[in-house]
N, C-alpha and C positions, 0 to 999 in steps of 0.2 A: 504494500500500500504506500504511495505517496504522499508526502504533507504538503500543503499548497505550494509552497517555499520551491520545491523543485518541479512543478506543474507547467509544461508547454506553455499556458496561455501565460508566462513571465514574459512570454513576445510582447504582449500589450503596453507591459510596463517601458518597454523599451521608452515610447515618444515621449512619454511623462520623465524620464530618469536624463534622455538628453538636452530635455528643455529645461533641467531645474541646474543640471551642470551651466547650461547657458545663462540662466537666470544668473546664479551666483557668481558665476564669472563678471558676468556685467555689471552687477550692482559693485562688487570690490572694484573693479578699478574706476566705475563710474563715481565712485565715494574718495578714495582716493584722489583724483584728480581733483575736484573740485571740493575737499577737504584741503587744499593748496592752496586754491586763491582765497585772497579775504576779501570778502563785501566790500560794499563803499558805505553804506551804513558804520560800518565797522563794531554794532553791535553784537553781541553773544549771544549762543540759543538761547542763555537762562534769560537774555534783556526781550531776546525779539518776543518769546511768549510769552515773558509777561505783558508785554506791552500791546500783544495778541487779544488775552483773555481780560485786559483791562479796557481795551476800546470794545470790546463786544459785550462788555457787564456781565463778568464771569469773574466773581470772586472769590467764590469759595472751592477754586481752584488752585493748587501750590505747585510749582514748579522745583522738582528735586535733582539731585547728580545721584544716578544710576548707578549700577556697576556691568561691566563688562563692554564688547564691543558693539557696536549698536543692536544697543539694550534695550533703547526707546521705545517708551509704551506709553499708551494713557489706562487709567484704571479707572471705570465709571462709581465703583464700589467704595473704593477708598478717595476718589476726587483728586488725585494727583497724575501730574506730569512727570514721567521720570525717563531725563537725558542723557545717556550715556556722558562719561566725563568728557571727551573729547567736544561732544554736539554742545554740554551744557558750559563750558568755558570758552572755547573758539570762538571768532567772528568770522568763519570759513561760508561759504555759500551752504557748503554742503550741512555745516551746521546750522545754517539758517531754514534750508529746506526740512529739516527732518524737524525741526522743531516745531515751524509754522504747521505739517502735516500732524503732530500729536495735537495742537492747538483746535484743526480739523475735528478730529474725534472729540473735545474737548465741547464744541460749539455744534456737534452736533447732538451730544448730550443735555447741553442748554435747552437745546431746539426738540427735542423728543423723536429725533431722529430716527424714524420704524425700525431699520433695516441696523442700527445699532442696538437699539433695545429687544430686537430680534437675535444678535449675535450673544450676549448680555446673557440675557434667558437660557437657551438653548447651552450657553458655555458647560455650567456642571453634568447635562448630558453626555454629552460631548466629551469631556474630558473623562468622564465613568466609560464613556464606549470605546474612548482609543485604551482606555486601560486594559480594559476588561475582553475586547471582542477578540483578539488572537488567543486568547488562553482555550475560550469556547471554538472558535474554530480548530483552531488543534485539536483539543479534544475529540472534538467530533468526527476528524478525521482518524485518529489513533483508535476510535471507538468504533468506527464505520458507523455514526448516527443509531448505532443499539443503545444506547443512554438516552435518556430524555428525559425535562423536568416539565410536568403538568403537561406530558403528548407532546409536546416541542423539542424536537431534535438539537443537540449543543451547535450545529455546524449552524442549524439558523438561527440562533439567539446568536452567537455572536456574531453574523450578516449584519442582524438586525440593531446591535447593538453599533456596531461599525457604520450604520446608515447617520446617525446623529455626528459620528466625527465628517462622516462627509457634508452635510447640510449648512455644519461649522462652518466648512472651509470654500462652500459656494456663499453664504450669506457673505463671510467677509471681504468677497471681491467689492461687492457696490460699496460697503462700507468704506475699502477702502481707496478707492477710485472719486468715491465723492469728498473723504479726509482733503486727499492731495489738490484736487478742483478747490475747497475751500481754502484750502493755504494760498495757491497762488492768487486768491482774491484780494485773501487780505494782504498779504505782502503788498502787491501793488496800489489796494486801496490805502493803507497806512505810508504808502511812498517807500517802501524799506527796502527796496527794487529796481535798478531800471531797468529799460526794456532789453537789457543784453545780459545783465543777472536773471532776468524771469527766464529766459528760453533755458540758460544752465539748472536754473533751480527745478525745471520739467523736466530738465532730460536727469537728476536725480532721484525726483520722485516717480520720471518712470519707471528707472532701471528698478527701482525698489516694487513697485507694484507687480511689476514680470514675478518676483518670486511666488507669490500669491496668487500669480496665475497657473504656475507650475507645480504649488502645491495640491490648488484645488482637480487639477490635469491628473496628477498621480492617485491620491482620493477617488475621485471619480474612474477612471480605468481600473484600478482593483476594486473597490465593488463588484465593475462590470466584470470582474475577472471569477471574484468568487462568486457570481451568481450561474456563472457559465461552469465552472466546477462541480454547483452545485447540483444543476439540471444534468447534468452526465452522468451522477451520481443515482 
């Protein structure tokens, strides 16, 4: 018997594994690069966000230093911005861009933004199904499906359970497609830009959304992979 791990349809995996390589490639040296120049602002993430969520009447938001390499996150839960050291001390573009894009998630939590409060919600599922759903597929494969809890076979509870990690990771493309759209507004509407910083500040924030596309690409093909396993089954 085979565990999905060595199962033909890892073909599928293929186009999702070359585009996350290409993702990641691109975001480092696109980060890199333009972690070089400094703004003409010459402000620092920690100054550009706050200065973000203070013209949009977001105050009981705090901008923190992170740890690690781009760490950058916003937290709905705890109401904090948190900048990697690099983004939250530099006045680099590229630390301007990553900033103004947590600011993004930031104001769209103000705003009641669906497709955030949808990501939000759905996270402790999510997080329980990427845990928990290989354990139950294996299972179920080492078992050939003779186990079952309440007539449900282990290989599809943990599908099933795996279906919430993928739901994650399609909701937060808009989420985070609209973050980046709202950074470049405000940058330009606060003037912290001009129009030859904005085009670099895009091409940071795209390289950065590429990963996110790649993630949800891989997600999505293994699903479709263990569904296809499973019906052969």
């Amino acid at each position: 018997m085979f565990l999905p791990f060595w199962d033909p349809t890892m073909v599928l995996l293929i186009p999702a594994l070359i585009l996350a390589a290409y993702a990641q490639a691109k975001v480092q040296s696109t980060y890199a690069k333009y972690s070089q120049i400094r703004s003409a602002s010459g402000r620092t993430g920690r100054e550009i966000a706050q200065a973000i969520l203070s013209a949009n009447g977001i105050p009981d938001v705090t901008v923190e230093p992170g740890q690690g390499y781009l760490s950058d996150h916003y937290d709905p839960i705890k109401k904090t911005i948190q900048l990697s050291p690099q983004n939250y001390q530099d006045s680099s573009i590229a630390a301007v861009s990553v900033a103004a894009h947590e600011c993004g998630h930031a104001i769209q939590h103000a705003q009641g933004y669906a497709a955030l409060q949808m990501r939000t919600a759905i996270f402790p599922l999510a997080n329980i199904g990427s845990s928990l759903a290989w354990i139950f597929i294996i299972a179920g494969f080492i078992f050939a499906n003779r186990l079952s809890i309440f007539g449900v076979g282990l290989l599809d509870i943990g599908i099933f359970l795996f279906t919430f990690a993928v739901l994650f990771q399609l909701i937060t493309l808009p989420v985070e497609f609209d973050a980046s759209k709202r950074a470049i507004v405000q940058l330009n509407r606060l003037g912290m830009v001009d129009s030859q910083e904005q085009q670099a500040a895009k091409k940071v924030l795209d390289a950065a959304a590429l990963t996110y596309v790649a993630a949800a690409a891989a997600a999505v093909l293994q699903l479709v992979r263990l569904l296809l396993i499973r019906d052969r089954r």
